[in-house]
C-alpha positions as a printed NumPy array, in Angstrom:
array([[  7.023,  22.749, -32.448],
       [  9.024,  19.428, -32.282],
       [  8.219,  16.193, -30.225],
       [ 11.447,  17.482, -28.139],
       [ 10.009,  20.9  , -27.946],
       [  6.601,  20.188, -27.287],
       [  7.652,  17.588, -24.241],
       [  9.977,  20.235, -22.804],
       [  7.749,  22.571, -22.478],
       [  5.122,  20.183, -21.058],
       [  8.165,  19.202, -18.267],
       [  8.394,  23.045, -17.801],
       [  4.667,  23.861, -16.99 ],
       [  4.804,  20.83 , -14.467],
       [  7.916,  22.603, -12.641],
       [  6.16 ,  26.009, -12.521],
       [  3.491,  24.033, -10.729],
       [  5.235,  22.486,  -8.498],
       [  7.68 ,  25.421,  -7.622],
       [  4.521,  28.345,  -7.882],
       [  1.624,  25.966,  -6.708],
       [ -1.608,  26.501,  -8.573],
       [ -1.708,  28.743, -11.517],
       [ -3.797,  29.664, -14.433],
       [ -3.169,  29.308, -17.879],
       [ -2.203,  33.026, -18.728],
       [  0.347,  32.849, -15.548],
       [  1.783,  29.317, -16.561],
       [  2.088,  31.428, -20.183],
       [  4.35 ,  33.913, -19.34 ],
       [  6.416,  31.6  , -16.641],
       [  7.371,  29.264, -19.831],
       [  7.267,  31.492, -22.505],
       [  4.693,  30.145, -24.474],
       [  1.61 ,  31.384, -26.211],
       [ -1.622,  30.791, -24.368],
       [ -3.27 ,  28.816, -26.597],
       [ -0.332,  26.535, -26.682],
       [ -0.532,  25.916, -23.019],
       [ -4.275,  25.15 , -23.156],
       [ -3.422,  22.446, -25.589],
       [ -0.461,  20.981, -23.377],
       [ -2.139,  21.455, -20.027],
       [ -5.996,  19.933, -21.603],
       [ -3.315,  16.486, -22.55 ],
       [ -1.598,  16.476, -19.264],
       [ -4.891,  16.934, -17.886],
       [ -5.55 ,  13.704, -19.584],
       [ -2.922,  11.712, -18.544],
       [ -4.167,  13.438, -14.615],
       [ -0.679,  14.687, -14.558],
       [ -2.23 ,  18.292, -14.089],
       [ -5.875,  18.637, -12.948],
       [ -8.372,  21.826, -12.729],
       [ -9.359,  23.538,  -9.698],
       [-12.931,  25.343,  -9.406],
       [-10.884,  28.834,  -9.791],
       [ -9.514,  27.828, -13.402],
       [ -6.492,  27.066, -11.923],
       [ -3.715,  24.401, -12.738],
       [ -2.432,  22.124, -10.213],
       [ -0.089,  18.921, -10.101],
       [ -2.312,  15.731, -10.539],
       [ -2.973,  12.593,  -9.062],
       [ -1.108,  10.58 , -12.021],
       [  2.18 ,  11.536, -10.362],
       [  1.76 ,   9.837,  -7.545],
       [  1.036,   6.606,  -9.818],
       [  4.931,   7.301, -11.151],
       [  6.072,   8.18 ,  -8.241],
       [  5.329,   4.74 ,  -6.968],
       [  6.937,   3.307,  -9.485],
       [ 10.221,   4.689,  -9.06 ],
       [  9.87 ,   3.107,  -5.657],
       [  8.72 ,   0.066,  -7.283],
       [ 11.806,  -0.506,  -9.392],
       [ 14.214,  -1.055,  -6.667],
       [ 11.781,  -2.41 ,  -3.664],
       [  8.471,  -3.692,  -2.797],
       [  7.108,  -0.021,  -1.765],
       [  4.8  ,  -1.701,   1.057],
       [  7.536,  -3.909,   2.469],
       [  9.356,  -0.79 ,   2.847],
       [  6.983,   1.061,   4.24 ],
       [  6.374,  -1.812,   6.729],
       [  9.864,  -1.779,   7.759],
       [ 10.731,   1.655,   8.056],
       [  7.275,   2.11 ,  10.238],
       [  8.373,  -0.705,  12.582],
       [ 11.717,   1.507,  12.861],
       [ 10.042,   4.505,  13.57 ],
       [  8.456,   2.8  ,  16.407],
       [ 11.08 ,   0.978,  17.771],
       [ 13.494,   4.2  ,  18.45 ],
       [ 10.636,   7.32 ,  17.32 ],
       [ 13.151,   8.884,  15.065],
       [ 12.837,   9.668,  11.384],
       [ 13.327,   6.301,   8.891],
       [ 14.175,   6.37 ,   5.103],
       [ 15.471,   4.651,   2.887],
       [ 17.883,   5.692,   0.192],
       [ 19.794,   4.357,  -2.821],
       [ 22.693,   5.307,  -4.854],
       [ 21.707,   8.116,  -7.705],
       [ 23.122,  10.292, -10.041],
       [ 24.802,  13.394,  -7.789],
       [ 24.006,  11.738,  -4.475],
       [ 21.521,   9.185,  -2.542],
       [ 17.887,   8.889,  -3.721],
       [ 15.477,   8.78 ,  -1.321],
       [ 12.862,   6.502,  -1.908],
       [ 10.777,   6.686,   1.276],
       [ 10.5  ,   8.163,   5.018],
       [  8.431,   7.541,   8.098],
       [  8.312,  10.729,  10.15 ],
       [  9.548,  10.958,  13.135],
       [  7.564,  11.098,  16.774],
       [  9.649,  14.457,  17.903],
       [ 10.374,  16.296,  14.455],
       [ 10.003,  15.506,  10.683],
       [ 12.774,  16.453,   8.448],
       [ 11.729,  18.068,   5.198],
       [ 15.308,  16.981,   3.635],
       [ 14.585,  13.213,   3.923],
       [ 11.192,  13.325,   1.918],
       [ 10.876,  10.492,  -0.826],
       [ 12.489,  12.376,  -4.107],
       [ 15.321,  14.275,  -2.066],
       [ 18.661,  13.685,  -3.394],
       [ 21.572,  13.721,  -0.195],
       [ 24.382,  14.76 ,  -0.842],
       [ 27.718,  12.463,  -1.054],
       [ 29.862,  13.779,   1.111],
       [ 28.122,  14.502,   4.79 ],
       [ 25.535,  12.217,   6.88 ],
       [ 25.347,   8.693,   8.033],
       [ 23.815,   7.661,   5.02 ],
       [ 26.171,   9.168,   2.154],
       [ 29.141,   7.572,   4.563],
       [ 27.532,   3.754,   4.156],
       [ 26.792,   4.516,   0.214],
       [ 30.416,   5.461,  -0.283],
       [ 32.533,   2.68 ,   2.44 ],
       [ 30.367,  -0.149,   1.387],
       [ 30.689,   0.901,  -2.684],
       [ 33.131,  -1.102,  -5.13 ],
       [ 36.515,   0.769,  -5.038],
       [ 36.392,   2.456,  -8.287],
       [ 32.957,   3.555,  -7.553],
       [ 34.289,   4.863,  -4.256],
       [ 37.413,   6.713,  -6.4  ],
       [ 34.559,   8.115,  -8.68 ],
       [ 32.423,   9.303,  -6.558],
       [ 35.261,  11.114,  -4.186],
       [ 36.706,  12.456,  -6.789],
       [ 33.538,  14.04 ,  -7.838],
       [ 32.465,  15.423,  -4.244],
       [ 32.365,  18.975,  -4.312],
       [ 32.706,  18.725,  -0.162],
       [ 30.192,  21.926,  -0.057],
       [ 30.052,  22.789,   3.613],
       [ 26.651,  22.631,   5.135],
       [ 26.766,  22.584,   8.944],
       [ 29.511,  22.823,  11.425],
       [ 30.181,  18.914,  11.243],
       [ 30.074,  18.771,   7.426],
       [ 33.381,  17.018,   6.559],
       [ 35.897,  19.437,   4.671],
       [ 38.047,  17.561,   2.613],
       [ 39.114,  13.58 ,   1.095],
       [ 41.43 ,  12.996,   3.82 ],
       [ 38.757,  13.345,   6.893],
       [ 36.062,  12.147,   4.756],
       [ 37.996,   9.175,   3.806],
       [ 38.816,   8.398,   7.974],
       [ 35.05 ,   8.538,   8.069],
       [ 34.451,   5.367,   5.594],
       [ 37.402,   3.861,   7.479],
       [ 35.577,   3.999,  10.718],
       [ 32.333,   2.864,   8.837],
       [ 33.566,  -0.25 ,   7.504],
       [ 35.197,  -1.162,  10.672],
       [ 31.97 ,  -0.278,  12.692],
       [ 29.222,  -2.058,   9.868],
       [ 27.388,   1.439,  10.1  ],
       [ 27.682,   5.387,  10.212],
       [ 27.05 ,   7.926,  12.888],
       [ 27.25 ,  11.609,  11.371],
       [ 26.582,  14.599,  13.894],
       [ 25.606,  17.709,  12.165],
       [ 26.932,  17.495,   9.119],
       [ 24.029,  18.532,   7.03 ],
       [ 21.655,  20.281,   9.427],
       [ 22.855,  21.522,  12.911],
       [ 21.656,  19.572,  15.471],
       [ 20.423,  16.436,  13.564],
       [ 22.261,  13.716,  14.122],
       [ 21.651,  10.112,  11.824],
       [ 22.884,   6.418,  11.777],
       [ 22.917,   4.256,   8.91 ],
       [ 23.619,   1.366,   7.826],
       [ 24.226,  -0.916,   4.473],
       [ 21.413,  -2.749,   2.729],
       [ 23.298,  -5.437,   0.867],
       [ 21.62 ,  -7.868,  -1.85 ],
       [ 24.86 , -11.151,  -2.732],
       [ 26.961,  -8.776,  -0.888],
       [ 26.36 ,  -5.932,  -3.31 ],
       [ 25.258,  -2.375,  -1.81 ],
       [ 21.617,  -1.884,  -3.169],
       [ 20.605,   0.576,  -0.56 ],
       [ 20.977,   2.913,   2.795],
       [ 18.503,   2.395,   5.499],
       [ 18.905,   5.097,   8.162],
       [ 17.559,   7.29 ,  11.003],
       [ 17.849,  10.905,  11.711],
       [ 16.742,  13.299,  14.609],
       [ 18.034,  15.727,  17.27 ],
       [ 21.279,  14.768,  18.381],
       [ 20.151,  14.756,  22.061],
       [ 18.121,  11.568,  20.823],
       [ 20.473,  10.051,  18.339],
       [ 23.886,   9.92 ,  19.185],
       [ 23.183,   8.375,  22.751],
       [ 21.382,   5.575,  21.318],
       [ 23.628,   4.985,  18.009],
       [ 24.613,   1.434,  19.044],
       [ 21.039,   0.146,  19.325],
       [ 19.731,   1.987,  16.688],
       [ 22.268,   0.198,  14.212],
       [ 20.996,  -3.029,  15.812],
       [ 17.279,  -1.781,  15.012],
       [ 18.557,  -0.813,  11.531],
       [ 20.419,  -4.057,  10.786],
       [ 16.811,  -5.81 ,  11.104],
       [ 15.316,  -3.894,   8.861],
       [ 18.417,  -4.088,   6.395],
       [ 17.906,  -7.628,   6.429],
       [ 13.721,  -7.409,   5.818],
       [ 14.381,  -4.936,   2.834],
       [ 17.228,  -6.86 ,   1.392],
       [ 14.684, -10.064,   1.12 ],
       [ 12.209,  -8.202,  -0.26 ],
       [ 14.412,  -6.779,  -2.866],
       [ 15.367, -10.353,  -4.145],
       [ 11.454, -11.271,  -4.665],
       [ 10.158,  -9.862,  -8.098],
       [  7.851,  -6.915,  -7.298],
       [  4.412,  -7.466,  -9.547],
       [  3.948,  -5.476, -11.952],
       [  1.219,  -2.646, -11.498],
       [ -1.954,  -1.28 , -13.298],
       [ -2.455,   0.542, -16.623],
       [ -3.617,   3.794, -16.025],
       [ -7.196,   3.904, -17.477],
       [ -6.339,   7.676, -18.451],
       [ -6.53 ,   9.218, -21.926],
       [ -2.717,   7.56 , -23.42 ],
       [ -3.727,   4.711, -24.972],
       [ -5.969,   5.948, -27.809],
       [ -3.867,   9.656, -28.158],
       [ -4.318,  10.126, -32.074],
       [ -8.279,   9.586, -31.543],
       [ -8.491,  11.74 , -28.507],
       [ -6.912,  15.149, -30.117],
       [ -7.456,  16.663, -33.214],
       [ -3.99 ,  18.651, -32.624],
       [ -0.515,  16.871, -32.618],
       [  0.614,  18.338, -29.999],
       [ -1.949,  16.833, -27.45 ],
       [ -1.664,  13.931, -29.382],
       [  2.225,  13.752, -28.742],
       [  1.812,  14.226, -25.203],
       [ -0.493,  11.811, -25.077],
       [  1.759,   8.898, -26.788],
       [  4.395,   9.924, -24.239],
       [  1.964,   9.849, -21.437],
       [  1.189,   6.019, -22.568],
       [  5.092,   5.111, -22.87 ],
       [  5.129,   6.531, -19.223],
       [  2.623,   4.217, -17.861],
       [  3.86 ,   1.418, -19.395],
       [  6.94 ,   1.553, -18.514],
       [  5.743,   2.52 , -14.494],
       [  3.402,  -1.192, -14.484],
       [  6.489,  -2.93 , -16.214],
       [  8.836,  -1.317, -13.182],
       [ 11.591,  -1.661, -15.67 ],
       [ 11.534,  -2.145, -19.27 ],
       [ 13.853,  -2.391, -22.688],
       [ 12.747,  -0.443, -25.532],
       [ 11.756,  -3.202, -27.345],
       [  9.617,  -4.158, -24.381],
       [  8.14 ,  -0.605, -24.655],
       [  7.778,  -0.172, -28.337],
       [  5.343,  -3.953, -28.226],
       [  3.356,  -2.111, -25.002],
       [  2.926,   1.047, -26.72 ],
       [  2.172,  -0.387, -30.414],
       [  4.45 ,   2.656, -31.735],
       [  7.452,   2.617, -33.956],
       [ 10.479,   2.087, -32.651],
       [ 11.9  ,   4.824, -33.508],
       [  8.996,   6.883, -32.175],
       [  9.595,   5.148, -29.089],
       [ 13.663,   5.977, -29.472],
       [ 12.883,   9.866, -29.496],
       [ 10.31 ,   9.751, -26.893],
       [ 12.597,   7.869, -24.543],
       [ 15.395,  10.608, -25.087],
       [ 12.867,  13.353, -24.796],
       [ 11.833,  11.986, -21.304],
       [ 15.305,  11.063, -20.365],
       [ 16.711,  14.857, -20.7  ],
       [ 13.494,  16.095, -18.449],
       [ 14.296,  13.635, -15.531],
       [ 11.261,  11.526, -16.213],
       [ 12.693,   8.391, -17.058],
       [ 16.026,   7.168, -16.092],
       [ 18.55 ,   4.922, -18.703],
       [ 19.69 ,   2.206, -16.437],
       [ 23.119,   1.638, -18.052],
       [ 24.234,   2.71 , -21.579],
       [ 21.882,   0.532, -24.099],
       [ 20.036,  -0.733, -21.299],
       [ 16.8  ,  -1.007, -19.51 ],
       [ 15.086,   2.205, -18.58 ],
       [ 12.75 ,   3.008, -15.099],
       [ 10.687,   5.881, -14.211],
       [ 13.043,   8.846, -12.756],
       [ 13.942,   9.951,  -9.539],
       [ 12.643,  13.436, -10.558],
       [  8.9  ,  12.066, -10.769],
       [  9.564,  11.132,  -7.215],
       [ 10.24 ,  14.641,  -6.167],
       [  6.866,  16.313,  -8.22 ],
       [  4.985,  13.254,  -6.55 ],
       [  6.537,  14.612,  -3.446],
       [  5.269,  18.092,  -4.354],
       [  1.991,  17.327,  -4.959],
       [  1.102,  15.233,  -1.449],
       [  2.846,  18.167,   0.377],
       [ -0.09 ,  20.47 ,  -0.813],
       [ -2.852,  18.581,  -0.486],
       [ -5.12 ,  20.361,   1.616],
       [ -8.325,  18.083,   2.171],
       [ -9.981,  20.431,   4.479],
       [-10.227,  22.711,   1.273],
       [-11.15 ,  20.248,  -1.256],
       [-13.955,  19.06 ,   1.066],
       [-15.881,  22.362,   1.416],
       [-17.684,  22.219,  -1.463],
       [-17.929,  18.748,  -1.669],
       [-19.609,  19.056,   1.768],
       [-21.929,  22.341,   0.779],
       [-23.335,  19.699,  -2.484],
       [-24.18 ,  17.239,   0.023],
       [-25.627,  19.74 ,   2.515],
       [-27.28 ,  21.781,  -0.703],
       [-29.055,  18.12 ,  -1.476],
       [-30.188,  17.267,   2.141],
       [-30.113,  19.974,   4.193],
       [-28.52 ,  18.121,   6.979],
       [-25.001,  18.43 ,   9.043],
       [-22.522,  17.393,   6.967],
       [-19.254,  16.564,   8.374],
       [-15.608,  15.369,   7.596],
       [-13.563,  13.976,  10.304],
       [ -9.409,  12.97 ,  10.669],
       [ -8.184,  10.25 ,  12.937],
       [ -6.428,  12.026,  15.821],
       [ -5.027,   8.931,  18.191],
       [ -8.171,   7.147,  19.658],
       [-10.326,   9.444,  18.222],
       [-12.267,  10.962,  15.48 ],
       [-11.655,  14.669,  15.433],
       [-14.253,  16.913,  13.043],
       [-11.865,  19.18 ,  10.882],
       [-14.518,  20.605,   8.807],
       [-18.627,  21.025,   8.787],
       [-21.771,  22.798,   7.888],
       [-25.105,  22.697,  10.115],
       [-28.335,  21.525,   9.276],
       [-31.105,  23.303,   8.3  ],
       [-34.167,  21.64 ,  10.43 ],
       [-31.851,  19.518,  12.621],
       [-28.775,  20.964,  13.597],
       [-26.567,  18.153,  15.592],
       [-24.18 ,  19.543,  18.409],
       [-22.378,  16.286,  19.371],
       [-19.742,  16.811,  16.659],
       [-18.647,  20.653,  16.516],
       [-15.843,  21.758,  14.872],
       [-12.47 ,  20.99 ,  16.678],
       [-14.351,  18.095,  19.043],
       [-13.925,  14.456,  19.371],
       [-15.457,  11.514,  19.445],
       [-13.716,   8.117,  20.365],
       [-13.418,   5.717,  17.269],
       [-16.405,   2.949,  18.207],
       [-18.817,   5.956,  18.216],
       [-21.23 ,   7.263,  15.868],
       [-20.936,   6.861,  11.989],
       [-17.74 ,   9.   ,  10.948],
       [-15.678,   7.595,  13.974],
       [-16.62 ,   4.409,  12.425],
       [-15.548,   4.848,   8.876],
       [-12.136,   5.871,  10.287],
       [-11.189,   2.659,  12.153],
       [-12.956,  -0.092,  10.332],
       [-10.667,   0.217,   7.257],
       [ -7.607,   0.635,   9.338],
       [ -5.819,  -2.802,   9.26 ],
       [ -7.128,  -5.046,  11.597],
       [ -4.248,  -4.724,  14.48 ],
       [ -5.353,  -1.246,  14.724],
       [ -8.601,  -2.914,  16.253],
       [ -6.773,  -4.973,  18.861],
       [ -4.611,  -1.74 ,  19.404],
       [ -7.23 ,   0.514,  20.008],
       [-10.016,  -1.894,  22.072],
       [ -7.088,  -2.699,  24.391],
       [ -6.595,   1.287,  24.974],
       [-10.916,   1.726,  24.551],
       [-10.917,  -0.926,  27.909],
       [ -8.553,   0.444,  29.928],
       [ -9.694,   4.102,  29.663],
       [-11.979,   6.031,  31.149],
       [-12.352,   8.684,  28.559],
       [-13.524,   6.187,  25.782],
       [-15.118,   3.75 ,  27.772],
       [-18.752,   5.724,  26.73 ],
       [-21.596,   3.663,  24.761],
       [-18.361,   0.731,  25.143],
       [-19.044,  -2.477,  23.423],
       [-17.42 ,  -6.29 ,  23.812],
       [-14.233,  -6.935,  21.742],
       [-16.568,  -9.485,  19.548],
       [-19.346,  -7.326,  19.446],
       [-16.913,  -4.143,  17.939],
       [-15.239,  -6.369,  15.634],
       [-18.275,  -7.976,  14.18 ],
       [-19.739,  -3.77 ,  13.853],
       [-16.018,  -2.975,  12.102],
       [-16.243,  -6.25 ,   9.673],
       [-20.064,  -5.177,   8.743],
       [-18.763,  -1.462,   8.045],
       [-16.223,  -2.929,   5.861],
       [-18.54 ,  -5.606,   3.938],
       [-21.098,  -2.591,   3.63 ],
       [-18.299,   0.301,   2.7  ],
       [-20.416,   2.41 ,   4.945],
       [-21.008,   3.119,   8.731],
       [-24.2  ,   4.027,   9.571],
       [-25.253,   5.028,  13.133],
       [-28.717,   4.538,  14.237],
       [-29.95 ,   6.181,  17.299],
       [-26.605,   5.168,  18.927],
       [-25.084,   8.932,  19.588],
       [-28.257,  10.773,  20.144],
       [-31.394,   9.86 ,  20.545],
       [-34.005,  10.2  ,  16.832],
       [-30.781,  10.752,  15.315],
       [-29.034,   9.035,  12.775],
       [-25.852,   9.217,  10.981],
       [-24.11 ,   7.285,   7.612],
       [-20.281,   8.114,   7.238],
       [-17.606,   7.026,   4.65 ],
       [-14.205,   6.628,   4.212],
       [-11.574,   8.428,   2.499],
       [ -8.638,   6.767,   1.014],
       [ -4.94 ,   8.143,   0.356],
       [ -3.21 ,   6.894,  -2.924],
       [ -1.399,   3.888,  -0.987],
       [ -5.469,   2.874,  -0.421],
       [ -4.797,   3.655,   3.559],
       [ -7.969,   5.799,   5.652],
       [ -7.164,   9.356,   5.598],
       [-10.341,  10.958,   6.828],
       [-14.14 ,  10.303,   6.287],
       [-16.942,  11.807,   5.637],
       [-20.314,  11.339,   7.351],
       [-24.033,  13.262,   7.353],
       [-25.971,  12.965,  10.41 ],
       [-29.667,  13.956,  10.566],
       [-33.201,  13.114,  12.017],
       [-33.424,   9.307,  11.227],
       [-36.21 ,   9.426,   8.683],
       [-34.517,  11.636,   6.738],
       [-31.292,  10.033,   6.808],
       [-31.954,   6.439,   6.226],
       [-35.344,   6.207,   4.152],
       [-35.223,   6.479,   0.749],
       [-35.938,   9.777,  -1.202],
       [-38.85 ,   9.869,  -3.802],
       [-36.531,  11.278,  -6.083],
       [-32.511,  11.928,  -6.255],
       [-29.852,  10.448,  -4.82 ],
       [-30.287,   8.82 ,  -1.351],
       [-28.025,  10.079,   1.871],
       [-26.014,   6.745,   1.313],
       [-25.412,   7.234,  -2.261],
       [-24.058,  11.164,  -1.316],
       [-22.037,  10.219,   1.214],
       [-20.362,   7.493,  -0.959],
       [-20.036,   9.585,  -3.509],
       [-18.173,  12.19 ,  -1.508],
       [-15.698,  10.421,   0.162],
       [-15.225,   8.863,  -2.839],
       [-14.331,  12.363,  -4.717],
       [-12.159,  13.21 ,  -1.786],
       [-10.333,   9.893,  -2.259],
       [ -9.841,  10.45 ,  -6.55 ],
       [ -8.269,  13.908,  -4.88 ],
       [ -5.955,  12.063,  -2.372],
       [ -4.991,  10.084,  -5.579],
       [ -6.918,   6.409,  -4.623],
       [ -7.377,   5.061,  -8.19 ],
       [-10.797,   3.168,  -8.325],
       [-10.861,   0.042, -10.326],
       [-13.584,   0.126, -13.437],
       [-16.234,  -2.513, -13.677],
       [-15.395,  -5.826, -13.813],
       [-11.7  ,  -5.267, -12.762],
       [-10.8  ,  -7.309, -10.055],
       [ -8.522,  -4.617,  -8.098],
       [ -9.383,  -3.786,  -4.971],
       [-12.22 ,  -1.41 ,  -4.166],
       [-12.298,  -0.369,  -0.106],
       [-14.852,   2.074,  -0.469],
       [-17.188,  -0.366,  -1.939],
       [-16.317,  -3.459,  -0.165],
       [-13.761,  -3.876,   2.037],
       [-10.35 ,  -1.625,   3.254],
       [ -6.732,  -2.481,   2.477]])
């Protein structure tokens, strides 16, 4: 099998996984047409670049790496937080979906979405290509394009009807871009989906179109407020377009298996992979990159580097800027990152995180999720000698209570604090065991300092808790994870073993590798939250 050959097929077990879910080796076998042990050589590679990863059934799943490339195709066009910041501030300023998209190959990209406060629409996830001819968004891309881009792209419009609003032809889809330019934005009424209405306008960089920043929801919602929405959207246009013209930083070098391949497999076909899997992370820390650029980064030939490129072009992975240009990370990692954070489950990976804990100590063991101003418990397993009732399963606690509460809202960013001890004062149903401002900031900032929150005697009396947070791949709290017991047994330290601390860091630091957080290794000077302070 050829380094073409060998890559496809690696391409094709990643889109069985992320069209079947998790498989095993034998089913990932038949689905690409490949001999077992050939797949157990691809998938054990992929497994070192964390592009797949193993589940306790011997099953395959997508890995955590993708999400690392999917941030970089973000990262090519825009600072990703920016973005984020600035499509969050439009979700809250009109509660309707927010994304951001930019001109691809066959339609718009879209690079990133905050869901909306009535519904969340699947077809604007990060990775979705929309279609040219139909919504606000494709409208903008096409009026604000140069005119022989506009000819191109018309011409090239296949004007596929998708809902009753979809425009049918050139001639009403051209009045369309008429009344966009004339407007400065777009207002499409169920064009792609029946009852979703959007608005959109231009993101312009020296009077260039670099973008489409846009909002979508039920018409009811949308079309009535169209007019301020654009204003809404015009601010952010501005915010992104700003950001675009500052030079986003390059990122880290995966610490995965890709940068010593030839030692690491005594096969060539790992070893292949594994090259291409170090090309790959070069090129996402570089954002974009020449070949030359790529060949010095990856100390491989250049013509090595030539095939490897053209191997990883025709799977979607990497993208050829123009024709003997620069190359970035492809759209198409976007969508498998996509795939992959749409079935996390982290209820299910917890469980038997949780039962090692509980098999160690013997006490409750719980992991909790953020639900508004409190800390609901989504998972647990009782005691043995102490069995703690204040958390059950499904119940709350507000946010300045007990341990796991704790974890949660310490590493939020530190306007969530003012947020939620203005709503904490003025309400009765979190006003219990309530605290000054000062004193519950100076509790937070010692939870984040210490990377755990440990409550002593503060919940129920002769009871004690520690609790730790989990971290998502963008290094935000997810969830955390707390164990809550008599107090000798929770805070004193063991005469052999691992302490409760050290467990519960440990955990919630497992359920953060799974969320995709990337810890830094020793002596790195990235940012650790769960060992010293949050994002």
């Amino acid at each position: 099998m050829n380094s073409i050959q060998l890559l496809t097929k690696a391409g094709q077990i990643i889109d069985e996984l992320a069209r079947s879910g998790p498989s095993t080796p034998a089913e990932l076998a038949k689905a690409v047409d490949e001999p077992r042990p050939s797949v157990y050589r691809i998938a054990a590679a992929l497994d070192q670049l964390e592009i797949v990863r193993g589940g306790a059934t011997g099953q395959l799943e997508l890995g955590p790496g993708l999400l690392r490339w999917g941030d970089a195709v973000v990262e090519a066009f825009v600072d990703r937080r920016e973005l984020h910041k600035q499509l969050r501030w439009v979700r809250e300023q009109v509660g309707m979906n927010a994304y951001f998209a930019v001109p691809g190959a066959g339609g718009l990209l879209c690079l990133d979405q905050e869901a909306g406060a009535v519904v969340d629409l699947r077809d604007l996830e990060p990775g979705r290509v929309l279609p040219l001819h139909a919504g606000a968004a494709s409208h903008v891309a096409l009026a604000f394009a140069p005119p022989e881009a506009q000819a191109e792209l018309l011409a090239s419009a296949d004007f596929e009807p998708l809902a009753s609003g979809t425009p049918t032809g050139i001639a009403e889809l051209r009045a369309l871009l008429e009344s966009t330019v004339t407007r400065g934005f777009s207002v499409a009424d169920s064009e792609i989906v029946d009852g979703i209405a959007s608005v959109a306008v231009p993101v312009r960089r020296d009077d260039v179109l670099v973008g489409v920043v846009s909002v979508a929801g039920l018409r009811a919602s949308v079309v009535p407020q169209a007019d301020s929405a654009a204003q809404v959207l015009e601010i952010a246009a501005r915010a992104i377009a700003d950001s675009m013209k500052r030079p986003v930083p390059p990122g880290p070098l995966s610490r995965g298996g890709a940068d010593s391949a030839g030692e690491r497999s005594g096969t060539r076909s790992p070893a292949l992979i594994l090259k291409a899997g170090a090309l790959m992370e070069a090129l996402a820390a570089e954002r974009v990159a020449t070949s030359a650029r790529l060949t010095e980064l990856t100390s491989e030939p250049a013509s090595s580097v030539y095939r490897m490129l053209a191997s990883l072009v025709e799977l979607g992975w990497v993208e050829q800027i123009t024709p003997r240009g620069a190359y970035r990370v492809g759209g198409k990692l976007l969508t498998l990152a996509s795939e992959l954070l749409r079935g996390l489950d982290i209820r299910k990976a917890a469980r038997p995180i949780l039962e090692e804990i509980h098999a160690a100590t013997g006490e409750t063991t719980f992991l909790c999720v953020r639900n508004g101003p409190r800390a609901v418990c989504i998972e647990r397993i009782d005691g043995v000698r102490v069995n703690s009732t204040v958390l059950q399963l499904g119940r709350s606690l507000p946010l300045h209570v007990g341990a796991a509460p704790r974890a949660l809202l310490a590493f939020e960013e530190k306007g969530a604090w003012d947020e939620y001890a203005s709503i904490a004062s003025s309400s009765e149903d979190l006003r219990r065991d309530a605290v000054s401002r000062s004193e519950l900031y100076a509790q937070l900032e010692a939870i984040r300092e210490a990377g755990l929150a440990i409550s002593d005697n503060t919940v129920t009396p002769g009871i004690a808790a520690i609790g730790a947070p989990i971290f998502d791949h963008y290094g935000r709290v997810a969830a955390s994870l707390s164990v809550s017991g008599l107090r000798d047994g929770i805070l004193a330290a063991p005469d052999e073993g691992r302490s409760v601390a050290e467990l519960v860091r440990w955990g919630a630091r497992e359920l953060s590798r799974y969320l995709g957080w990337v810890y830094p290794a020793l002596g790195e000077h990235r940012h650790d939250p769960a060992a010293t302070r949050g994002p």
